[in-house]
MARLOGU-557367 format. One record per residue: residue number from 1; residue in one letter; x, y, z of N, C-alpha, C, O in turn. Coordinates in Angstrom, 1 decimal. Example, Ala and Ser with C-alpha at 12.3 -4.5 7.8 and 13.67 -1.06 7.14 Angstrom:
   nr  rest     npx     npy     npz    capx    capy    capz     cpx     cpy     cpz     opx     opy     opz
    1     a    13.2    -5.7     7.8    12.3    -4.5     7.8    13.2    -3.3     7.8    14.2    -3.3     8.5
    2     s    12.8    -2.2     7.1    13.7    -1.1     7.1    12.9     0.0     7.9    13.4     1.1     8.0
//
This chain:
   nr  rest     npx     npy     npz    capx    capy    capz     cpx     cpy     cpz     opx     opy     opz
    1     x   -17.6     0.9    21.1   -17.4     0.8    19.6   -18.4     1.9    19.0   -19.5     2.1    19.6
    2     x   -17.9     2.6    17.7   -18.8     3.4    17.6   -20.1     3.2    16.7   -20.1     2.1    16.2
    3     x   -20.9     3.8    16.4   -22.2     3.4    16.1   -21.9     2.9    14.5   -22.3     1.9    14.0
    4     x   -20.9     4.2    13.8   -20.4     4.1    12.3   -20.3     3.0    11.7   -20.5     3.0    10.5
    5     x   -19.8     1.4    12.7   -19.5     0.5    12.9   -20.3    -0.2    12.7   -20.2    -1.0    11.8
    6     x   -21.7    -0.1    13.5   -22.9    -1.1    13.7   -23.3    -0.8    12.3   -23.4    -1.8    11.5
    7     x   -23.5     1.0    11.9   -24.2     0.7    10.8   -23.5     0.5     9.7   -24.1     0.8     8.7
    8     x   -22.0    -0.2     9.3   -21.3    -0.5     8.3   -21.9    -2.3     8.2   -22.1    -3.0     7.2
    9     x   -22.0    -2.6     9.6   -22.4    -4.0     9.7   -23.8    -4.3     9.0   -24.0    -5.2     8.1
   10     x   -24.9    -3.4     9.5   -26.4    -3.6     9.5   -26.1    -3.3     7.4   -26.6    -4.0     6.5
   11     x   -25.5    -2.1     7.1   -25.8    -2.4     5.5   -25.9    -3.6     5.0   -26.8    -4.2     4.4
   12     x   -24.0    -4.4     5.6   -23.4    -5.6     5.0   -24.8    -6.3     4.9   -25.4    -6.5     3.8
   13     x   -25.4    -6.5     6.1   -26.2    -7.8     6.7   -27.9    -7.3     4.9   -28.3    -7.8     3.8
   14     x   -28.0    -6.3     5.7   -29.2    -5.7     5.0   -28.8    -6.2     2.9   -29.5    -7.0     2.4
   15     x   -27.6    -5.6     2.2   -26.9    -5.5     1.5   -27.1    -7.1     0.7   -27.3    -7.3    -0.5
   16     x   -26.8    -8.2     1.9   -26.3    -9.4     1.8   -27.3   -10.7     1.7   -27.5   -11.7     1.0
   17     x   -27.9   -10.3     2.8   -29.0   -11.0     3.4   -30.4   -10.7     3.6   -31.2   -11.5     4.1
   18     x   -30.8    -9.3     3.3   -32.1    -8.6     3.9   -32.0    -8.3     5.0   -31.2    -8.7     5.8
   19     x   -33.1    -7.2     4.9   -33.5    -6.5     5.8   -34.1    -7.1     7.2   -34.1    -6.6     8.3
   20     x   -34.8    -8.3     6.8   -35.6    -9.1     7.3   -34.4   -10.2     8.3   -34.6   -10.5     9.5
   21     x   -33.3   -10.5     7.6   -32.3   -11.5     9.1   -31.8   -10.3     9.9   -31.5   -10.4    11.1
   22     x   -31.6    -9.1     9.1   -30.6    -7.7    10.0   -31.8    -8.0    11.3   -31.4    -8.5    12.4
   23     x   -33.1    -7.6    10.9   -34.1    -7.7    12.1   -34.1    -8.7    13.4   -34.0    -8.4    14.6
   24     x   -34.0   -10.3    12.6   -34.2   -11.8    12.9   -33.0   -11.2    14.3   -33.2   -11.1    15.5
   25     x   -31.7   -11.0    13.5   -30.6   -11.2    14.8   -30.4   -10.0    15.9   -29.8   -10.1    17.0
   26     x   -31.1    -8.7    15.3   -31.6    -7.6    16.2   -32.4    -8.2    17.3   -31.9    -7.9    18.4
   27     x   -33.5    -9.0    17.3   -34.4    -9.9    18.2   -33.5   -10.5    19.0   -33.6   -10.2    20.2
   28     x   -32.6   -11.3    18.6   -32.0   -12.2    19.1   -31.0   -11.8    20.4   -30.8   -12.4    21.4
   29     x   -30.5   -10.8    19.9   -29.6   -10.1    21.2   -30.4    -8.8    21.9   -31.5    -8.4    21.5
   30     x   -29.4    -8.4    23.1   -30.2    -7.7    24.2   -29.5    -6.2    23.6   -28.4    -5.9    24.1
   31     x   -30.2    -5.5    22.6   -29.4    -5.1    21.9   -29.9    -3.3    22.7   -31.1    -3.0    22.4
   32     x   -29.3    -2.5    23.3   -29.4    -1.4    23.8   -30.2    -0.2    23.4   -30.7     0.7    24.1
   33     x   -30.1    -0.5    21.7   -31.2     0.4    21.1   -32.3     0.3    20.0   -32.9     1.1    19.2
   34     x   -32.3    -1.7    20.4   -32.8    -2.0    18.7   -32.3    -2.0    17.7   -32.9    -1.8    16.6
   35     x   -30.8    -2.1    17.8   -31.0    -1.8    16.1   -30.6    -0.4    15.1   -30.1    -0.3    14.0
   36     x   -31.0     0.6    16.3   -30.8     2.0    15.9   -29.7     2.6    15.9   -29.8     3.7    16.3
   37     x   -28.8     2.3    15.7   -27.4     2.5    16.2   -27.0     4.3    15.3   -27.0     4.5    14.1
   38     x   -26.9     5.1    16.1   -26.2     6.6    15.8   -25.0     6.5    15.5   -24.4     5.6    16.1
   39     x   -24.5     7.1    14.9   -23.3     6.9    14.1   -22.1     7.1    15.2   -21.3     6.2    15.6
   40     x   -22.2     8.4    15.7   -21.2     9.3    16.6   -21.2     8.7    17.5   -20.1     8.4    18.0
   41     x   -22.4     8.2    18.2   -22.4     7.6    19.4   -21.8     6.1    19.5   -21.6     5.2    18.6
   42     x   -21.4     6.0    21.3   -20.5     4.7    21.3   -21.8     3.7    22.3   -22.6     4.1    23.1
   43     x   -21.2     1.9    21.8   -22.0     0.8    22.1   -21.1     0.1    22.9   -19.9     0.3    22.7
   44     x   -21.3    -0.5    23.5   -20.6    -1.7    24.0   -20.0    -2.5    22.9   -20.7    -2.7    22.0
   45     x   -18.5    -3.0    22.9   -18.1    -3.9    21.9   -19.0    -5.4    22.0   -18.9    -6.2    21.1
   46     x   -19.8    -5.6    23.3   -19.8    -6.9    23.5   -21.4    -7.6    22.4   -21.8    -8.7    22.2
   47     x   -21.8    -5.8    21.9   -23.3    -6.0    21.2   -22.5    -6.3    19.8   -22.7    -7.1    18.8
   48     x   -22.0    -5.9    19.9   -21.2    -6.0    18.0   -20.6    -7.5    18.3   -20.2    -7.9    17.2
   49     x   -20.4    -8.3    19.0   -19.6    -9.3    19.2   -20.9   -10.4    19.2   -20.8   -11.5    18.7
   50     x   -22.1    -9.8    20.0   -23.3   -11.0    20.0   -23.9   -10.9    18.3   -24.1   -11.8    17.6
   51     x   -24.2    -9.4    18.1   -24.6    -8.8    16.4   -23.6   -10.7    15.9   -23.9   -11.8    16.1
   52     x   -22.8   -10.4    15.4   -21.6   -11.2    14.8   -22.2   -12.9    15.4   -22.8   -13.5    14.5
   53     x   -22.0   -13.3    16.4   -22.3   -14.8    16.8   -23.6   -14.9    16.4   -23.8   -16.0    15.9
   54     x   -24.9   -13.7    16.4   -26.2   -14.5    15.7   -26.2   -14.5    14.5   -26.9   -15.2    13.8
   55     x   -25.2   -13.3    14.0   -25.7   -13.4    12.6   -25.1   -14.9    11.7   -25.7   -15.4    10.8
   56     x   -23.9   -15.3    12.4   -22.9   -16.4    12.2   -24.0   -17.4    12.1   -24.1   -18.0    11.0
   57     x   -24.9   -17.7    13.1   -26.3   -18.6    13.6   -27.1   -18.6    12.5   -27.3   -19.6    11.8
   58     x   -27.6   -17.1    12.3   -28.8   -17.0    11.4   -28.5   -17.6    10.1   -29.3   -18.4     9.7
   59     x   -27.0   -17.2     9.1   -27.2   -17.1     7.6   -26.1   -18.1     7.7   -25.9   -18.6     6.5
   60     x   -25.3   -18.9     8.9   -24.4   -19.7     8.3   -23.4   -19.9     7.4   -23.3   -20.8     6.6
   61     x   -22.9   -19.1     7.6   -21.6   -18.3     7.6   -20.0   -18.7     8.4   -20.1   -18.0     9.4
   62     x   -19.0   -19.1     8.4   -18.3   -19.2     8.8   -17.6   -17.8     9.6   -16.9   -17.1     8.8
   63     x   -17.6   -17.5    10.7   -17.1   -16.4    11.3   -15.9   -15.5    10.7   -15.8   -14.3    10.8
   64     x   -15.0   -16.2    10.2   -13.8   -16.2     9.5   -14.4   -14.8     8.2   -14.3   -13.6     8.0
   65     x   -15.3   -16.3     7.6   -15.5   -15.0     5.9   -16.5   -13.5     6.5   -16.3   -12.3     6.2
   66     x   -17.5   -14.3     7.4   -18.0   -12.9     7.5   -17.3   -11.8     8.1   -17.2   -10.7     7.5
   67     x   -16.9   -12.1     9.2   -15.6   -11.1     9.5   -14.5   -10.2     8.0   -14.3    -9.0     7.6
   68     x   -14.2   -11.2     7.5   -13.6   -10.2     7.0   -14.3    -9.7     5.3   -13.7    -8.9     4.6
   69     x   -15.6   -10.2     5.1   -16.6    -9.2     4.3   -16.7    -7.7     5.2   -16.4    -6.6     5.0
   70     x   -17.1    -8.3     6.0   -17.4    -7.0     7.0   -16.4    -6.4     7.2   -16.7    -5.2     7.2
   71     x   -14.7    -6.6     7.5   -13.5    -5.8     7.8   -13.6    -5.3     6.1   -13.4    -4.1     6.0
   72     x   -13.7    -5.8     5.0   -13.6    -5.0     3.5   -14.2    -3.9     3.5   -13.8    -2.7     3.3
   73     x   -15.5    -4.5     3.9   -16.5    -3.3     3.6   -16.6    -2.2     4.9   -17.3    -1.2     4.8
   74     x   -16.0    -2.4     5.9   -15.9    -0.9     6.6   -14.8    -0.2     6.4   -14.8     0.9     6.8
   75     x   -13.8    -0.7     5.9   -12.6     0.1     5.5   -13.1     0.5     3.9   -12.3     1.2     3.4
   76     x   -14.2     0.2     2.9   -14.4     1.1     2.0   -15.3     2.2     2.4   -15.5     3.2     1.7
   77     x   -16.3     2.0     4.0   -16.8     3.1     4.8   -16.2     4.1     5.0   -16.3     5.2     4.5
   78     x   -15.4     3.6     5.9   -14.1     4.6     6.5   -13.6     5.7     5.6   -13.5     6.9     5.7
   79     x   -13.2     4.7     4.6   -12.9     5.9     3.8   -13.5     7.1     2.7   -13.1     8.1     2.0
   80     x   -14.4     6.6     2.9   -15.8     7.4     2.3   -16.1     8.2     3.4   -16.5     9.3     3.0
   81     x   -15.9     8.2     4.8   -15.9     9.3     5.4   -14.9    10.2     6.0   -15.0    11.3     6.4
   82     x   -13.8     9.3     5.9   -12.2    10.2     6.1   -11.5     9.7     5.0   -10.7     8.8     5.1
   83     x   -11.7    10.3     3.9   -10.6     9.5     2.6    -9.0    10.7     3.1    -7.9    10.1     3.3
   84     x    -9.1    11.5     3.2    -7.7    12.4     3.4    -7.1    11.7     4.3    -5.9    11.9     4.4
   85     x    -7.7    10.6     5.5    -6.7     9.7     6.0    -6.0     9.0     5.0    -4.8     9.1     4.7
   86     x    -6.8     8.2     4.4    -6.1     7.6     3.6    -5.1     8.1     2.3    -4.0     7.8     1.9
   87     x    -6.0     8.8     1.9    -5.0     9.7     0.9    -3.8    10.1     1.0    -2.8    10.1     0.2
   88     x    -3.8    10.5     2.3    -2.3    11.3     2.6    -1.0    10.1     2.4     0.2    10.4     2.5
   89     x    -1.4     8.7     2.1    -0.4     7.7     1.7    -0.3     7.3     0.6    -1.4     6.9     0.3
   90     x     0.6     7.1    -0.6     0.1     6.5    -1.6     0.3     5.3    -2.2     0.4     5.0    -3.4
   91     x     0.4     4.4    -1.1     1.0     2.7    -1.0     0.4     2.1    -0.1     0.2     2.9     0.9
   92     x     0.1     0.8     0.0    -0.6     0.4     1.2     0.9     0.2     2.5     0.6     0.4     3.7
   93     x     2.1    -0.1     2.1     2.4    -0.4     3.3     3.3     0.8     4.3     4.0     0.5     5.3
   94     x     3.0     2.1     3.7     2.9     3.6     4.1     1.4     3.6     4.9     1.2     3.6     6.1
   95     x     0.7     3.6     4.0    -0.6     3.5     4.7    -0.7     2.4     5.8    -1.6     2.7     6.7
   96     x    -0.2     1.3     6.1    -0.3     0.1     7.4     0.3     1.0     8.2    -0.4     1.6     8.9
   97     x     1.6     1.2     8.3     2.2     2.2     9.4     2.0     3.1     9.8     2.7     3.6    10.7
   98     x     0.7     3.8     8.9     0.4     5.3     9.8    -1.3     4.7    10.7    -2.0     5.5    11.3
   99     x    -1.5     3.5    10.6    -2.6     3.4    10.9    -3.1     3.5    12.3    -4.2     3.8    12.8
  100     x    -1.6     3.0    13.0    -1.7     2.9    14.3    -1.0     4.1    15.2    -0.5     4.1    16.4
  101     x    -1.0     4.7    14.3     0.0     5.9    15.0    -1.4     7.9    14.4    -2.1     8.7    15.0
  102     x    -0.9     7.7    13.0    -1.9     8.5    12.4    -3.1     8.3    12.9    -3.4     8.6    14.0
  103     x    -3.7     8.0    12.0    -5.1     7.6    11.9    -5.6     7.4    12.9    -6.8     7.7    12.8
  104     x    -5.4     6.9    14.0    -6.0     5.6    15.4    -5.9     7.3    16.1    -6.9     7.6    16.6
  105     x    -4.7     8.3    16.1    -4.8     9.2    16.9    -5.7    10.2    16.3    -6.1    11.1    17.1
  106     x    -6.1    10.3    15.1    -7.0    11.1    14.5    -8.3    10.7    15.1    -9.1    11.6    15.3
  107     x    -8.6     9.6    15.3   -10.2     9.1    15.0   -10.1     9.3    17.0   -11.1     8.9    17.6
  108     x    -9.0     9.8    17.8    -9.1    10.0    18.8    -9.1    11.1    19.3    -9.2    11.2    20.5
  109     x    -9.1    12.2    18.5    -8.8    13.3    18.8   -10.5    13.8    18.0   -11.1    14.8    18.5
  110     x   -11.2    13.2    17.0   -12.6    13.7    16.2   -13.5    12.7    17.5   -14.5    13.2    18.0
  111     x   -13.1    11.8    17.9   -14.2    11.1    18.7   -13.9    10.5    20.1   -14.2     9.4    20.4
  112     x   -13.3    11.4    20.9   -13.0    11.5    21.9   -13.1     9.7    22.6   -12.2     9.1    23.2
  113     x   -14.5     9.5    22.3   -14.6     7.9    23.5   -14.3     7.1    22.9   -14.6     6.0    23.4
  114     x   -13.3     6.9    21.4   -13.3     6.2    20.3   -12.5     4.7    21.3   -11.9     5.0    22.4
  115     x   -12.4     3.8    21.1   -11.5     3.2    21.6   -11.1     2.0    20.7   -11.8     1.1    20.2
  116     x    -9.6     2.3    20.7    -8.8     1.8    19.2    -7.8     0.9    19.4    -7.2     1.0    20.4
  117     x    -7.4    -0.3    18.6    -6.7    -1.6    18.6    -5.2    -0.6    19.0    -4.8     0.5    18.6
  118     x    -4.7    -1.4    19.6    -3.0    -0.9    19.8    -2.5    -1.7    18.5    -2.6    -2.9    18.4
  119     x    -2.0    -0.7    17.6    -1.2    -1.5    16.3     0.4    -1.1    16.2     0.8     0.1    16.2
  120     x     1.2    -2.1    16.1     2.8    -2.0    15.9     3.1    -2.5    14.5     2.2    -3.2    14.0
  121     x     4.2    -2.3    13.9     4.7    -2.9    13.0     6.0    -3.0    13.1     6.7    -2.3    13.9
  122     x     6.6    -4.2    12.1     7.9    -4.3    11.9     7.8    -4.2    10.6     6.9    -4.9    10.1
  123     x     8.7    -3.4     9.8     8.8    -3.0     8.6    10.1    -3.6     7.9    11.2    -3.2     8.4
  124     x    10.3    -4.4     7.0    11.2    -5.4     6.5    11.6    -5.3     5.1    12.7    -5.8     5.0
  125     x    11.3    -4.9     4.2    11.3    -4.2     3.0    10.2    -3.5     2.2     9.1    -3.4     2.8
  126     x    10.3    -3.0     0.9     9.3    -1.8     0.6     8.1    -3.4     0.2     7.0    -3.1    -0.1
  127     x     8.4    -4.3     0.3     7.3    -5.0    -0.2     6.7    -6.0     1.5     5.7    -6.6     1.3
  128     x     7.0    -6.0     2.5     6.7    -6.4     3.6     6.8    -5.8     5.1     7.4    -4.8     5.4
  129     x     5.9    -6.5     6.1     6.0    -6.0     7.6     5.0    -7.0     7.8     4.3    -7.8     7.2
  130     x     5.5    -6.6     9.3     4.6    -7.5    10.1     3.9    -6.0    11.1     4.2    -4.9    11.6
  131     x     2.8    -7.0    11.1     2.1    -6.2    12.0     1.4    -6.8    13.3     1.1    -7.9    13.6
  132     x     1.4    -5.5    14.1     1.2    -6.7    15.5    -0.3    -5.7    16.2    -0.2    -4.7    16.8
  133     x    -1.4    -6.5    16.0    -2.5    -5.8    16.9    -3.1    -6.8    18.0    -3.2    -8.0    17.7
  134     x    -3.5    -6.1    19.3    -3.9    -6.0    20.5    -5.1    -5.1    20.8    -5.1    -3.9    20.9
  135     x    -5.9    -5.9    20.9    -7.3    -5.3    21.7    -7.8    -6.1    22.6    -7.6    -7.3    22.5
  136     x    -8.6    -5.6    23.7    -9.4    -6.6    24.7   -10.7    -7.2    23.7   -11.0    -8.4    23.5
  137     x   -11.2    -6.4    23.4   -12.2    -7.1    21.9   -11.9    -8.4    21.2   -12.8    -9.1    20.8
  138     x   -10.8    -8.8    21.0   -10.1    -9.7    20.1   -10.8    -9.5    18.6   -11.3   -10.6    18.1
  139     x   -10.8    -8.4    17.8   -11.6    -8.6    16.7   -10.8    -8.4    15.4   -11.2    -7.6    14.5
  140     x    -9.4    -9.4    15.4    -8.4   -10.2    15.3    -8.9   -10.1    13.6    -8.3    -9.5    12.7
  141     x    -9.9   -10.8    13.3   -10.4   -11.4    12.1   -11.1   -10.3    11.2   -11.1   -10.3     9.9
  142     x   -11.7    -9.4    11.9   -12.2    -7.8    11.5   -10.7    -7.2    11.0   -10.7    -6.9     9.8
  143     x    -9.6    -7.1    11.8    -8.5    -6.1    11.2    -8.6    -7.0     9.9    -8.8    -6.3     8.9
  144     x    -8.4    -8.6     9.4    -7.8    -8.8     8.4    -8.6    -8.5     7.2    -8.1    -8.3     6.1
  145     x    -9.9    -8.3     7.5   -10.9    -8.2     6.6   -10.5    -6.2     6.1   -10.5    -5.7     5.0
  146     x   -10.2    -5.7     7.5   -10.0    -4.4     7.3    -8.5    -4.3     5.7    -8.6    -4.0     4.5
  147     x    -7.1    -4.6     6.5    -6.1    -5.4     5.3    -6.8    -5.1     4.2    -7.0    -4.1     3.5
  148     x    -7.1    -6.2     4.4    -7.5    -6.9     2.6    -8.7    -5.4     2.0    -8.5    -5.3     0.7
  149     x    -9.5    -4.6     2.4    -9.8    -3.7     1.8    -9.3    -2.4     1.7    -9.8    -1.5     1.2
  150     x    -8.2    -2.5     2.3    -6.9    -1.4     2.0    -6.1    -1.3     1.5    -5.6    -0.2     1.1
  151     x    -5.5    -3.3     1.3    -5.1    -4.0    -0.1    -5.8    -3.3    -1.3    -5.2    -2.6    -2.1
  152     x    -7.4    -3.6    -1.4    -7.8    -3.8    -2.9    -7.9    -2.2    -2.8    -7.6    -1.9    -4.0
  153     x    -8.3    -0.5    -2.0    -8.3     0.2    -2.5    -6.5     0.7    -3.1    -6.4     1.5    -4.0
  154     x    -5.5     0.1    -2.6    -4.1     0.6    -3.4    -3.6    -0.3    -4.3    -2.5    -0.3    -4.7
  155     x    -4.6    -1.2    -4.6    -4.4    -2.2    -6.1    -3.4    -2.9    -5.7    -2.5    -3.3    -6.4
  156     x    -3.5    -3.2    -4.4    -1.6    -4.2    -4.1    -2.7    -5.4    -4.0    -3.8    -5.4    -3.4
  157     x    -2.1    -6.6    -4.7    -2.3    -7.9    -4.0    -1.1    -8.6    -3.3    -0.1    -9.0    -3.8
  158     x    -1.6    -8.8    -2.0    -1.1    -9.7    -1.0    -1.0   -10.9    -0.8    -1.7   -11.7    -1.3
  159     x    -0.1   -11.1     0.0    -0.2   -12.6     0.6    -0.5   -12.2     2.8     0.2   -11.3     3.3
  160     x    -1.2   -12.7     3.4    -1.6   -12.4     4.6    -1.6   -13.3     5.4    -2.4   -14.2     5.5
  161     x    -0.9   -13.3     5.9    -0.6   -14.4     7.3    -0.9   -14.8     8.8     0.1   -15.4     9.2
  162     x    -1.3   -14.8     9.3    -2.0   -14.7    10.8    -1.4   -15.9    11.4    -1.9   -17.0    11.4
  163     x     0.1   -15.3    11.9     0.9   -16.5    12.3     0.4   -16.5    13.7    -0.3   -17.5    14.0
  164     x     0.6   -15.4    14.9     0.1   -15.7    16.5    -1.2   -15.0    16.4    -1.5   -14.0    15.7
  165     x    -2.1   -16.0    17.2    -3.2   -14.8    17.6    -4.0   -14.8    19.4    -3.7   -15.6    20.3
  166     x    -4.6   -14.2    19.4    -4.9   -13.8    21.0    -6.1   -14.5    21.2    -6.8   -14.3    22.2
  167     x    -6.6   -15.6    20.3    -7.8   -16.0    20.5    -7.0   -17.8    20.6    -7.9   -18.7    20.7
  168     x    -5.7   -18.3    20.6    -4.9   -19.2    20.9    -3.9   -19.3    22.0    -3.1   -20.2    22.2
  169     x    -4.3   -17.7    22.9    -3.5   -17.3    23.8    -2.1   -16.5    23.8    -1.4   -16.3    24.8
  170     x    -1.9   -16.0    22.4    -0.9   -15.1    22.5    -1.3   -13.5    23.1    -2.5   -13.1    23.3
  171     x    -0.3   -12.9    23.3    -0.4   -11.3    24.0    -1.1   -10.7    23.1    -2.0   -10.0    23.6
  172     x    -0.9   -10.9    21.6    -1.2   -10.0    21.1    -0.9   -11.0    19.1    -0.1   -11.8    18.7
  173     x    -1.8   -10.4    18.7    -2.4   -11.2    17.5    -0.5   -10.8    15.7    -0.2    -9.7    15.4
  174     x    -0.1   -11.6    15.2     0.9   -11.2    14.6     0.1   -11.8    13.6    -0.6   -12.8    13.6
  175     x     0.4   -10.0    12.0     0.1   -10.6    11.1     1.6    -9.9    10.3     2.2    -8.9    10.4
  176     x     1.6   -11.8     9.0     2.7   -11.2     8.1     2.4   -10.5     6.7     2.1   -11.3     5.8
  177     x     2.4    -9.6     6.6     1.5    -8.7     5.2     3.1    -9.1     4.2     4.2    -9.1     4.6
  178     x     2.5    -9.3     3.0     3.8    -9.3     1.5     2.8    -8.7     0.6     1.6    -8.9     0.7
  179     x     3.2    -8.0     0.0     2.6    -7.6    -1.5     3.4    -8.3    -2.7     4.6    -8.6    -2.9
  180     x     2.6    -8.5    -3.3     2.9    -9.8    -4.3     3.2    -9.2    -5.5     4.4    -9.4    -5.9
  181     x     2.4    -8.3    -6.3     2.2    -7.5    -7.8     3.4    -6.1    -7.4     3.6    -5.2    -8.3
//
């Protein structure tokens, strides 16, 4: 996972909670660099996965909401450092379908060790799809959080569904995206 990542997290935490719990749950896990996370550079997914279970520990938090604070706020990252990804669409559900094809092959071709959710869709009218993502990660609850801040940068409000998921034993996690407005 790449470092861009850790530090989209350590703001949230820093941003949310201080500086002082970012540290508390830094301690807490066997964390490879302290804390220092380089942007370019890649981590183990499994530190971002303990990062997440202490912080869940420390501030008491429901895994669910912090996940997808954290999925909002790195997709308004993301795009602060690649907006012409996003740009190049001018609807969110243009923008869902290039994500896993576009984009996922962009951020693979700029960061070679990048390693990215396998995303599908089914496209059903200009106001719906379903989307289908698969990672060994399972970080299932991160994509929705990701949605929903892709949602609010194209002003679409949704309805979001997380009918199968891979943490209940499906192959592979199904979400039903509608735009409502």
């Amino acid at each position: 996972m790449k470092g861009l990542v850790f530090n989209s997290l350590a703001d949230l935490v820093e941003d949310q909670y201080g500086i002082a719990v970012w540290n508390r749950v830094i301690n807490q896990i066997d964390s490879a660099v302290d804390g220092a996370y380089v942007a370019s550079d890649s981590y183990a997914a499994s530190e971002a996965l303990a990062i997440i279970e202490a912080l869940v520990s420390e501030v008491r938090v429901p895994v669910e909401d912090l996940l997808d604070e954290f999925g909002r706020k790195l997709f308004t990252d993301l795009y602060n450092l690649y907006p012409e990804l996003v740009d190049s669409q001018t609807a969110l559900l243009p923008f869902m379908t290039s994500v896993g094809t576009v984009i996922h092959e962009e951020m693979k071709i700029l960061h070679r060790d990048a390693e990215v959710p396998i995303l599908t869709y089914e496209l059903y009218d200009r106001h719906s799809l379903t989307l289908f993502y698969q990672s060994p990660r399972k970080m299932c609850l991160l994509a929705e959080g990701l949605m929903r801040g892709a949602a609010k940068h194209y002003s679409s409000e949704i309805e979001l569904e997380h009918r199968e998921c891979m943490h209940n034993g499906a192959k592979k996690c199904e979400f039903h995206l509608r735009i409502i407005n």
